[in-house]
C-alpha positions as CSV (number, residue, x, y, z in Angstrom):
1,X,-177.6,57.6,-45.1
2,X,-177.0,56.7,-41.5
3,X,-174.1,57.9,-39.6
4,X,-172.8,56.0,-36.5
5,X,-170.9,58.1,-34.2
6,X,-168.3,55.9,-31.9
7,X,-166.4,57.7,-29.0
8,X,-164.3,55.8,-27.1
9,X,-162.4,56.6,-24.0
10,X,-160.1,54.6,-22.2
11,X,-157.7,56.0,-19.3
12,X,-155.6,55.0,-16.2
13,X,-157.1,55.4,-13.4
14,X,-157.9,54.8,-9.7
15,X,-161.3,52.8,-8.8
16,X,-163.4,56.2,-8.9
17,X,-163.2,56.9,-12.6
18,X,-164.1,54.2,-15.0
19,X,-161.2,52.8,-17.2
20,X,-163.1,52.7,-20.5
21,X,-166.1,54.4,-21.6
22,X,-167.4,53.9,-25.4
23,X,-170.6,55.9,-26.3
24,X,-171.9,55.3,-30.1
25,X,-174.5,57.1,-31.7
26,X,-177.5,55.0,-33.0
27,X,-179.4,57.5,-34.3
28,X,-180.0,59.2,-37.4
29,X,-177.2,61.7,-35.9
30,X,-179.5,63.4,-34.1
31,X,-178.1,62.0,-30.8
32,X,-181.0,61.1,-29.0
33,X,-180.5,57.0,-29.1
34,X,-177.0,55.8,-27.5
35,X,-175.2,52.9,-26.8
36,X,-173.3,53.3,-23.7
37,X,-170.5,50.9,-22.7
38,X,-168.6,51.5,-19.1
39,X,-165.6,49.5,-17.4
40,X,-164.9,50.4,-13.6
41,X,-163.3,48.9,-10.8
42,X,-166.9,50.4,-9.1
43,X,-169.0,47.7,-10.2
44,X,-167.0,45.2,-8.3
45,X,-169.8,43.1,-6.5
46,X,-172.2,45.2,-6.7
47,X,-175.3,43.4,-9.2
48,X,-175.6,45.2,-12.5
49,X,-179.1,46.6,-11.5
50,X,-177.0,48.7,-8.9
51,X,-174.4,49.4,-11.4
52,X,-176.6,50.5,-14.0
53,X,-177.9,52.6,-11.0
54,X,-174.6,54.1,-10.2
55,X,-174.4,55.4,-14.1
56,X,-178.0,56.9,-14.4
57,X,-177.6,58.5,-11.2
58,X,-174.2,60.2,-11.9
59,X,-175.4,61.0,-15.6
60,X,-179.2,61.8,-15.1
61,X,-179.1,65.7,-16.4
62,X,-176.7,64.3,-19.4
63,X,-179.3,61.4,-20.2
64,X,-182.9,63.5,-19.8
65,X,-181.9,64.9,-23.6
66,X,-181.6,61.1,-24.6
67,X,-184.7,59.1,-25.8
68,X,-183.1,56.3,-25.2
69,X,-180.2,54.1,-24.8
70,X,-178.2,50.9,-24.0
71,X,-176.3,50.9,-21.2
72,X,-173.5,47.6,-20.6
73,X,-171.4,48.2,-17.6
74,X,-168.3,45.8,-17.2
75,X,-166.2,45.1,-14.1
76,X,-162.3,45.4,-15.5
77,X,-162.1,41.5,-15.1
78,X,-165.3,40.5,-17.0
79,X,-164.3,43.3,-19.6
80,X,-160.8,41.6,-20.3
81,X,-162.9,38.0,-20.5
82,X,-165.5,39.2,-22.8
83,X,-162.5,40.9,-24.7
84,X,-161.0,37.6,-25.2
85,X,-163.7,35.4,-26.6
């Protein structure tokens, strides 16, 4: 049996915190293959190479203990466009 394990965070925030971060388990529950989703007002212009960047940097002790993962980051505009499709 596979579980999937979905954690979803949204808050209000200023532009240094993201305003919605989503992180689901595709493992066999052992946690070592995620699917990371993050929504910040940091990305703004910045090419998603340097956003992705910005994440692995900030989360690089957290993601060592990961074998792998997906990583989609999201401005707050092309979130609420992708949102509506």
């Amino acid at each position: 049996m596979k579980l999937t394990l979905l954690i979803t965070m949204t808050v209000e925030t200023d532009d240094a915190l993201p305003a919605h971060v989503a992180v689901e388990d595709l493992s066999d529950g052992c946690g070592a293959k995620l699917k990371i989703t993050i929504v910040s007002a940091k990305f703004e212009g910045l090419p998603l190479l340097k956003q992705h960047r910005l994440v692995n940097d900030a989360a690089k002790d957290e993601l060592s203990a990961v074998h792998a993962f997906n990583l989609k980051t999201f401005t707050p505009a092309k979130w609420a466009a992708a949102a509506g499709k």
